[in-house]
C-alpha positions as CSV (number, residue, x, y, z in Angstrom):
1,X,-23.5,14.8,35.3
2,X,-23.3,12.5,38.0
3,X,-21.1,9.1,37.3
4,X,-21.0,6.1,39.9
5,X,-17.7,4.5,40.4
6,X,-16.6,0.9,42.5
7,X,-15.4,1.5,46.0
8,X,-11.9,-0.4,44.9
9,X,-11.7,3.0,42.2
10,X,-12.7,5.2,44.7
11,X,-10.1,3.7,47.2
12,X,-7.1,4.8,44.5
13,X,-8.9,7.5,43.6
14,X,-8.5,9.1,47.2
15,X,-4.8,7.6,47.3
16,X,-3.7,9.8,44.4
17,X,-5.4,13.0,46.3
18,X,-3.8,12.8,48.9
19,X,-0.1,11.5,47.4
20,X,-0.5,14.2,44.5
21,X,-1.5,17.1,47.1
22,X,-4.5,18.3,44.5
23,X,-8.4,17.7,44.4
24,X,-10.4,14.7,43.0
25,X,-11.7,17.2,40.2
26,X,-8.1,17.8,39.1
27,X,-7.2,13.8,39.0
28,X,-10.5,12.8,37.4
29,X,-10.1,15.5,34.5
30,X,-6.6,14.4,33.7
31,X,-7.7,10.9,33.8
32,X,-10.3,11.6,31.3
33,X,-8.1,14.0,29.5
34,X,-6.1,11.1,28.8
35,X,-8.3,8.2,28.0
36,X,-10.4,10.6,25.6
37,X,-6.8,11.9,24.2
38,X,-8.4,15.3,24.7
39,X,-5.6,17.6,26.3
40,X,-6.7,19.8,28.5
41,X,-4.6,23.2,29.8
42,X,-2.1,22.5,27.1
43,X,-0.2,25.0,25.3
44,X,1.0,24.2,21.8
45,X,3.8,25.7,20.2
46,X,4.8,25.3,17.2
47,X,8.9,26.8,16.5
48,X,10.6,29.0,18.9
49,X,10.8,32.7,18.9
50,X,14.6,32.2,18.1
51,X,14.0,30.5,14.8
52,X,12.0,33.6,13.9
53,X,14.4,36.2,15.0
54,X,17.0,33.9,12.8
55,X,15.1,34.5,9.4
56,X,13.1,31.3,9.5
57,X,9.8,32.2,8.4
58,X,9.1,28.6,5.9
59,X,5.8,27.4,6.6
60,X,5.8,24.7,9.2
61,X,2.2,23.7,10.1
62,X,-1.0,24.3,8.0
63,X,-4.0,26.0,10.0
64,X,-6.2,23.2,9.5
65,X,-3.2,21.2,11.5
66,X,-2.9,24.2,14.2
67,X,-6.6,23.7,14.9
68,X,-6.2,20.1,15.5
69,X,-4.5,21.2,18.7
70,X,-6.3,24.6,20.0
71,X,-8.9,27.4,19.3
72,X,-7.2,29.9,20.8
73,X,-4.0,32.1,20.3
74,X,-1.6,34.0,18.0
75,X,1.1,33.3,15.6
76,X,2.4,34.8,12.3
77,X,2.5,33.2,8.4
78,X,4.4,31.7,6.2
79,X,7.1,34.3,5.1
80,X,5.9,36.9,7.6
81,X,2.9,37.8,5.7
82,X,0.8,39.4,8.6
83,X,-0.4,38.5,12.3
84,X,-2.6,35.4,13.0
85,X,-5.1,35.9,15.3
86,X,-7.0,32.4,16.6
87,X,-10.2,32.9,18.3
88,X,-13.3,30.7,18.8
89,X,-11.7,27.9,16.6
90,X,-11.2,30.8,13.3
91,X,-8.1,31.6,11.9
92,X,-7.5,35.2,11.1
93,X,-5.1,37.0,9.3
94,X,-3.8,40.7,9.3
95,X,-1.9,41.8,7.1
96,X,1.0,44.6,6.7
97,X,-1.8,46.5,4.6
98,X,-4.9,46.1,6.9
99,X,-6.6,43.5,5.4
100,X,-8.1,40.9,7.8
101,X,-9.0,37.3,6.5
102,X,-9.9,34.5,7.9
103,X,-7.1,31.9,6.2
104,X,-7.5,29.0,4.1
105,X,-7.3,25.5,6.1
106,X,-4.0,25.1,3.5
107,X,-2.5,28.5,5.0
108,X,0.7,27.9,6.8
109,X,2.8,29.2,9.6
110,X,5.7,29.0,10.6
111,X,5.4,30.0,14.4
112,X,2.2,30.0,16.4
113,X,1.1,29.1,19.9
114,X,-2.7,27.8,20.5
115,X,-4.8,25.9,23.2
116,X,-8.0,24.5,23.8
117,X,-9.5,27.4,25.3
118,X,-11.0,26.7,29.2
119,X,-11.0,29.3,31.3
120,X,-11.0,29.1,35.1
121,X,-11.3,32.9,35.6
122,X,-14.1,35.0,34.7
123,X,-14.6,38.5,35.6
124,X,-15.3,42.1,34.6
125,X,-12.4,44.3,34.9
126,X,-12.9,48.3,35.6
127,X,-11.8,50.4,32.8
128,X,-8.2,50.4,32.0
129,X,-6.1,53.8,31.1
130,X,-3.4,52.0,29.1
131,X,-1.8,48.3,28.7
132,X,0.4,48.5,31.5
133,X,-2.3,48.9,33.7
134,X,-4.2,46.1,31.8
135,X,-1.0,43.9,32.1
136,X,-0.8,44.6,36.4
137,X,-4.6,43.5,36.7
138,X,-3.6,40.4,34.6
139,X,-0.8,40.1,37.0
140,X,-3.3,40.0,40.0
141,X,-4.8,37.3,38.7
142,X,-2.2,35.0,38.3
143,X,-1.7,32.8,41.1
144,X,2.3,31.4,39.6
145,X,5.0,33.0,37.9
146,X,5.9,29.4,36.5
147,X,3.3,28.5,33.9
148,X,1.9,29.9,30.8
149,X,-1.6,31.6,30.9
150,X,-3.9,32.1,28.3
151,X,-5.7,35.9,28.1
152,X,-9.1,36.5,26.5
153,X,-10.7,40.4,27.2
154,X,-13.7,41.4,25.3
155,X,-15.3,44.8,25.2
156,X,-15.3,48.3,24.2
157,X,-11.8,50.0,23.6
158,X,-11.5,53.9,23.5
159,X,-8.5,52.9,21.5
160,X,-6.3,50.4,20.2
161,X,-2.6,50.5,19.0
162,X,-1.2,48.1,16.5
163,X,1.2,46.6,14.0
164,X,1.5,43.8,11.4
165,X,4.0,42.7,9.5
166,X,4.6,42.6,5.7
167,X,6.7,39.8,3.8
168,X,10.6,40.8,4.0
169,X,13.0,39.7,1.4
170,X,14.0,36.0,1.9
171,X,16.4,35.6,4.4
172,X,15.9,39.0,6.1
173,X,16.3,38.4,10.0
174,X,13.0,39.4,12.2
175,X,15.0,42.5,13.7
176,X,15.3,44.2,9.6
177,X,11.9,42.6,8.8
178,X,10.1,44.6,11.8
179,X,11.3,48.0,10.0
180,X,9.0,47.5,7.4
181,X,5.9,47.4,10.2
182,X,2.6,49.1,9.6
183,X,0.6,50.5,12.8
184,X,-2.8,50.8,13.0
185,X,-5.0,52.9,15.2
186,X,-8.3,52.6,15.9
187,X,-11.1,54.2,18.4
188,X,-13.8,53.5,20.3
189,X,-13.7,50.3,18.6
190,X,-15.3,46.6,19.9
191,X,-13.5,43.6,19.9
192,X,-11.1,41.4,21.5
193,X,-7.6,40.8,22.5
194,X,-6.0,37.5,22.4
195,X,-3.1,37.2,25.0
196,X,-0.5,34.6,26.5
197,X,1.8,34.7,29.2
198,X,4.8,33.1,29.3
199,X,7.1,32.4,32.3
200,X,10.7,33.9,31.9
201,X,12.8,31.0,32.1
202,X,10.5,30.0,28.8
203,X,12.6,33.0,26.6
204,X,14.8,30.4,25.4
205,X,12.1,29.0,23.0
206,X,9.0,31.8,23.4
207,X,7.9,34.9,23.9
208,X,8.6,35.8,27.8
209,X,5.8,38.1,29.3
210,X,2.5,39.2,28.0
211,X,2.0,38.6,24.0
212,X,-1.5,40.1,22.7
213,X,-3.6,40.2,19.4
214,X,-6.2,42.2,18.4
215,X,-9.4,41.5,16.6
216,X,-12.3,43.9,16.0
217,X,-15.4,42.7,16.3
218,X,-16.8,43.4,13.3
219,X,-13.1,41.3,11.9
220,X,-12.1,43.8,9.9
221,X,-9.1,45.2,12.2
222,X,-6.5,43.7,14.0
223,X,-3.1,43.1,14.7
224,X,0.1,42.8,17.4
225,X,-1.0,45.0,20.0
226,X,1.2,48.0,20.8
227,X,-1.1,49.9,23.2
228,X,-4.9,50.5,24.2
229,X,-7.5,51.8,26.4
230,X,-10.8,50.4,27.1
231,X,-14.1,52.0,28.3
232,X,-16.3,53.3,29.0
233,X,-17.7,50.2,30.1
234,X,-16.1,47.3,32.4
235,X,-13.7,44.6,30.0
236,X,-15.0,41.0,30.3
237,X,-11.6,39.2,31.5
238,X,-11.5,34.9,31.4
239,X,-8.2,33.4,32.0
240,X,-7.1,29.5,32.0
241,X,-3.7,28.7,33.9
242,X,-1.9,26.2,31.2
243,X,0.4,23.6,33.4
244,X,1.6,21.7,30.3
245,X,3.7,22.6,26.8
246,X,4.0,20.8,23.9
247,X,6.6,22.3,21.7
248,X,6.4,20.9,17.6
249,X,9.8,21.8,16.0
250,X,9.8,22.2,12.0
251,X,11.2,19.6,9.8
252,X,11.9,22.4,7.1
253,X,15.3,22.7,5.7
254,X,15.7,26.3,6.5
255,X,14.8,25.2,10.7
256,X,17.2,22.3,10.1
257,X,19.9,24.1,9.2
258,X,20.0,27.3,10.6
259,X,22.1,28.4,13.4
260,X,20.8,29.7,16.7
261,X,23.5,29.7,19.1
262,X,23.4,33.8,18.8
263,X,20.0,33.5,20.0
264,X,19.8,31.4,22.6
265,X,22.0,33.9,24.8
């Protein structure tokens, strides 16, 4: 599409190109961004990591809410009751058993991170051994070590390590909770993992470093990913840097009136 705008636009147009050191495409999608309220590389958080590792788990946001704001990323459920995976606008869950879902709009979580998918990398990645070597071509990629980055990689995986959580007794704290895991392997398996990256100085209130998700293509396996392997075909990489955070905190009683000075350290 090809819009016509008055000289006297232009004129300010090229004014904030030149002030704000960036390209017209940049200024005329935030513009937009704005008057069509449509965010664009936004990252939504709802909670903080502390309020998790506190014992927090009370449902905070419903997943019809959560969608409101992306189509794409991870979280948990209310009470710890599995992994959420977010992909193409779905909500999945997977639970400490295995079972994978797709949850209810009236689902609710009490920690997840989404955003409106738009990736400004796409590429096919060689085979990877492992997910450190998955994590160092990720690391190529990135062009800053100061904003979040959202990680989509499609294909065929030779295997695929990972974990979910079950439903603790109330009031366990996350580190207790995790001790009641169950892993999950699976091979030669398609699917998809669903990744963020998070700058360090963000560890205060997130997940610092690489965070991914499985989901099997066929959506019935899934999980926090521990390890994996892909080939023997290339991985089909897109990537979107995300320059903005929106962080939602919970109006719950139990977020209200915990304590996190212990976790904040």
């Amino acid at each position: 599409m090809i819009a016509e705008i008055p000289n006297s636009l232009n004129s300010v147009l090229q004014d904030e190109i030149l002030r704000s050191g960036t390209d017209g495409s940049s200024v005329v999608t935030a513009a937009l961004a704005q008057y069509l309220k449509t965010p664009v590389h936004t990252l939504f958080q709802v909670s903080t990591s502390g309020a998790l590792v506190a014992g927090v788990y009370a449902g905070a946001v419903s997943v019809q809410g959560l969608l409101e704001h992306g189509d794409f990323g991870l979280g948990t459920f209310a009470n710890l009751d599995g992994e959420m995976v977010v992909l193409e606008g779905h909500v999945y869950q997977v639970q400490g058993t295995g079972r994978v879902s797709e949850a209810p709009p009236t689902a609710r979580a009490p920690f997840a991170v989404v955003t409106k998918f738009a990736p400004d990398v796409e590429l096919e990645i060689e085979p990877i051994r492992n997910l450190s070597e998955l994590q160092r071509r990720c690391d190529s990629l990135r062009t800053s070590g100061n904003i979040f980055y959202a990680v989509r990689l499609d294909g065929r995986f030779s295997r695929v390590r990972t974990r979910a959580v079950s439903p603790p007794a109330e009031s366990t704290r996350l580190v207790d909770a995790a001790k009641a895991q169950s892993e999950f392997s699976f091979t030669d398996v398609s699917g998809t993992l669903v990744g963020l990256w998070s700058p360090g100085f963000s560890s205060a209130f997130s997940v610092a470093g690489y965070h991914f998700h499985f989901l099997s293509e066929d959506r019935k396996g899934g999980g926090h990913l521990l390890e994996c392997a892909s080939g023997p075909g290339p991985l089909r990489l897109r990537m979107e840097a995300l320059t903005d955070f929106h962080l939602a905190l919970p109006e719950t009683e139990s977020f209200l009136k915990a304590s996190y000075q212990e976790y904040g350290r």
